[in-house]
C-alpha positions in Angstrom: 31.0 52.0 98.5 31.0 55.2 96.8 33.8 56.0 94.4 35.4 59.6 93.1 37.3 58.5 91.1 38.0 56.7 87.7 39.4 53.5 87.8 40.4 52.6 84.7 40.4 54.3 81.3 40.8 52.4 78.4 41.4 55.1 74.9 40.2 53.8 71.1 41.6 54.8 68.0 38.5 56.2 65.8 40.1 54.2 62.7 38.4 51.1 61.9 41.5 49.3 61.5 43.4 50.3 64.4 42.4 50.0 67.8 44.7 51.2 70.7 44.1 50.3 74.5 45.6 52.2 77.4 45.0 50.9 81.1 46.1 52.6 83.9 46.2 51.0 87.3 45.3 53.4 90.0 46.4 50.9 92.9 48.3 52.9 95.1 47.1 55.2 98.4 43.8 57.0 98.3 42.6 59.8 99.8 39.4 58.2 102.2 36.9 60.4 104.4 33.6 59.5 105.6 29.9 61.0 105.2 26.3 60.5 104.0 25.7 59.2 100.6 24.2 63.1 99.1 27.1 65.1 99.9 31.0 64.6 98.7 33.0 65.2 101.9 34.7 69.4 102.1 38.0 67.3 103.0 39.8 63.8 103.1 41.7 63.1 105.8 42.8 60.2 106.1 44.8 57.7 103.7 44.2 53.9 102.7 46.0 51.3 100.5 43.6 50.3 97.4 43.5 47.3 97.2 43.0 47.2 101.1 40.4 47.6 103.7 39.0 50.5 105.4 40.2 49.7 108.5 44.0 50.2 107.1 42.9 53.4 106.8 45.6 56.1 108.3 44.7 57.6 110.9 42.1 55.2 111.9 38.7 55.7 111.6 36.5 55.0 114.6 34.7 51.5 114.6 35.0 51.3 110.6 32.2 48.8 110.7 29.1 48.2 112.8 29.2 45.6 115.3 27.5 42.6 114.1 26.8 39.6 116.5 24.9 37.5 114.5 25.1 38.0 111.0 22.5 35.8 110.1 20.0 38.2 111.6 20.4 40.7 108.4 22.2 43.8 107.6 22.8 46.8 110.9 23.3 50.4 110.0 26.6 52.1 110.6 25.0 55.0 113.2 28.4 56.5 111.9 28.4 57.3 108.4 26.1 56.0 105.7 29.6 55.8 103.1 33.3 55.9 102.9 34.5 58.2 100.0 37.9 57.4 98.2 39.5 60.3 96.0 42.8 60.0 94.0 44.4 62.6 91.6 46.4 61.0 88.9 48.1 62.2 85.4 47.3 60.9 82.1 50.0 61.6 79.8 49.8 62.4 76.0 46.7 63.8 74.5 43.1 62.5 75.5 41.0 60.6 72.6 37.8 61.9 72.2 36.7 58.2 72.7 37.4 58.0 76.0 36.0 54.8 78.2 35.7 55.1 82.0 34.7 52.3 84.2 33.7 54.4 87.3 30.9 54.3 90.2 29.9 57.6 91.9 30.2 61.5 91.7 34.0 62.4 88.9 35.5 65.2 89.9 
């Protein structure tokens, strides 16, 4: 799964002596579209609950998943999409460290 967004930022003090942490959870409804894995999708259309699964996604996608009979015969490619892309905008208040840590996967914008 392809991220693109940050989920979580964690902010440092630069003194030695005083370190601040600042977690934000970003649980909550995402933006969700689907695509290949070279190209961020133009728009995001539908809506899903994180922590949740794609196929809470509103509206429905069609077949979220490829159909697998026997799953002990390996992996099968989604003829679909080849990822699901999840957005979300959110605010960070206050002033921005300049030692900022982001735990993130994927193309931030």
């Amino acid at each position: 799964m392809i991220l693109s967004a940050i989920f979580a930022i964690a902010t440092c003090a630069l003194s030695r002596d005083v370190v601040a942490r600042q977690t934000i959870s970003l649980d909550g409804t995402w933006q969700v579209a689907e695509g290949s894995l070279t190209n961020t999708p133009v728009a995001f259309a539908h809506q899903v609950p994180v922590p949740g699964l794609i196929d809470m996604a509103q509206p429905p996608f069609v077949e979220p998943g490829p159909k697998v009979a026997d799953r002990r015969k390996g992996p099968r490619k989604d003829l679909r999409r080849d990822a699901f892309w999840y957005r979300r905008t959110f605010t960070v208040a206050g002033t921005i460290p300049p030692v900022t840590i982001g735990n993130r996967h994927g193309e931030i914008g």
